[in-house]
Structure formats: C-alpha cells, structure tokens
C-alpha angles and dihedrals in degrees: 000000000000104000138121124239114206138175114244104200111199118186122190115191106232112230089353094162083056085058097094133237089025095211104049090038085059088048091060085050095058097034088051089052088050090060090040106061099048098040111098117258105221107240092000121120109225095223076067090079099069093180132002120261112249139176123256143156087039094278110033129088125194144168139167131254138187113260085242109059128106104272100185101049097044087046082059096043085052100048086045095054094046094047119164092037118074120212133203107221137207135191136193123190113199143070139330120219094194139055126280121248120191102208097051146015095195103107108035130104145186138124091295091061094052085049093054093052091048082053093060091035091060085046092061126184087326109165082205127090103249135155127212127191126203116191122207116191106142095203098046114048106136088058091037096052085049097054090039090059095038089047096049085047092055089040085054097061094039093062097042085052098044091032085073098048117123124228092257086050090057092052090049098053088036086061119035073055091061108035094038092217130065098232088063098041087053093050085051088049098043090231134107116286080244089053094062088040089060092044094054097047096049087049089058096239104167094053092044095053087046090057095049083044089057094036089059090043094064111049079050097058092039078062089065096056081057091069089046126091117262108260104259 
C-alpha cells in the first residue's frame, strides 16, 4: 500500500464570541500563528510541518503534519503561543486525497480531514481544553480501533494534567524545554534554580514528557502496517 499517511490538526477556539473585541481578539490570533509557524519548534524537524497553521471558519485553526512529528509537543507549543485563548483540538490520522499545499490546509481533502471532523465533533461544546485522535487505516481496523482507544485514554489524562497548569508552570516547562538545565531557565525566569524545580514538579513533567513520548511512538509503528500485506 502506497499511501501517506498524514496528521490533520483541527482546532476549534473555545468561547471564542466571549474573546473581546473580536476582532482584535482574531488579530492576536493571527498575529500569534504568524509567530508560530516560523519560530523554531525545539526537537522538532521542520519538514515535520507539512503545511502552517492558519486560521479559518472564523474561529478554527488547522494545519498538517507528517505522520511522523511529534504531535504532543507541537499541540503544546500551539496552545502556548495562542494563551489566553484555549483551543479544542482534533486530530485525524489517515490520508489526503489532494495536494498539499504549504501555505494552507484549507482546501484539501481527503479521509483525514473527515476524521478529524468526527474528532471535534465527539468533543463536543466542551468549555475544557481536550484533544481527541481518530485513526483511519482501511486494512487494519481491529489494531487501529485498540490504539485509538488507548491513545484518547492517554490523551485524557494529558490534558487533564496540562489543562491546570499556572502561568508560572507553563514558563517553566516552555523553558527548561528550551534551555535544557535549570540554572539557565531560572536566569530566563528571574527566580531561584529551586523555584523552576518546584514548578516543574508540580506541572508533572516527567509524566507528561513520558506520554508525548509514547504519543509519537504509535502513529510510527501504524506506518509500518502500511508496508504488510492486508490481512486475507
């Protein structure tokens, strides 16, 4: 099977008529995506970023990604960069029947793009940051179906985890991320090394490093069902 598989990344503003002025609030948005998708994702390939993430339908905001990238740690970066504004996100795993174009994702289709529809619409009106994944691989449903469940429950707990974190938690992680060592990422923060320690442990970092770790790991290994043959 020759197919690509690709990540459809659908993000829906939550209460996005309550973010005042709208259109300024809509500007930031922009402005914010801008920013986004030439800043420099850490650990994060750019030929990952198959097309920018631009905003669309008033409110939503989408991009693609390779099937490959690292979902977890983009979707963070992205909330990050639109704060305050929370987002809904959904994510379809599958194929795209049209080209890809890198400046928008607008107009392409394909079945990754109805899964990742399917995924907002099972999240619902939800006033809570959550992420859902739908997974598309037509000869391989029974494993697809387990690692969609097993994935959504892990993304379950990630949000719940991420959606409390403070604003000084969020620097914290943002940087260590970036700086690699707690002495530079307090002299970024202007506190004491034991300050960002704290922060990090009361954000569950470990554990939330280990689960886009694991989130990555999946989609890889359902590429390699693509190269078998169909089960007869």
């Amino acid at each position: 099977m020759g197919a690509s598989l690709w990540l459809v990344v659908t993000a829906d503003v939550i209460r996005s008529r309550r973010l005042t002025p709208q259109a300024e609030a809509q500007e930031r948005i922009v402005t914010a995506l801008a920013a986004f998708n030439q800043s420099p994702i850490l650990g994060v390939d750019r030929s990952h970023l198959a097309t920018k993430f631009t905003l669309g339908r008033g409110d939503e905001i989408q991009g693609v990604l390779a099937a490959t990238a690292p979902l977890l740690p983009i979707l963070r970066h992205l909330r990050y960069a639109l704060q305050p504004a929370r987002l809904r996100i959904g994510v379809g795993l599958g194929t795209i029947e049209t080209p890809i174009n890198p400046e928008s994702s607008w107009q392409m289709d394909g079945p990754a793009f109805h899964l990742v529809r399917t995924a907002l619409e099972e999240l619902g009106h939800t006033v809570l940051p959550r992420t859902r994944l739908r997974i598309g691989i037509r000869y391989w449903l029974d494993e697809e179906q387990r690692v969609e469940r097993e994935l959504n429950a892990l993304l379950s707990l990630y949000d719940e985890i991420t959606r409390r974190w403070t604003t000084e938690q969020w620097h914290a992680v943002m940087a260590v991320e970036e700086t690699r060592t707690l002495r530079a990422s307090a002299d970024i923060l202007g506190v004491a090394k034991q300050n960002v320690h704290k922060r990090l442990r009361a954000a569950g970092w470990g554990p939330v490093q280990e689960a886009e770790a694991l989130v990555t790991a999946e989609p890889n290994r359902l590429l390699g069902y693509l190269s078998s043959p169909a089960p007869g």
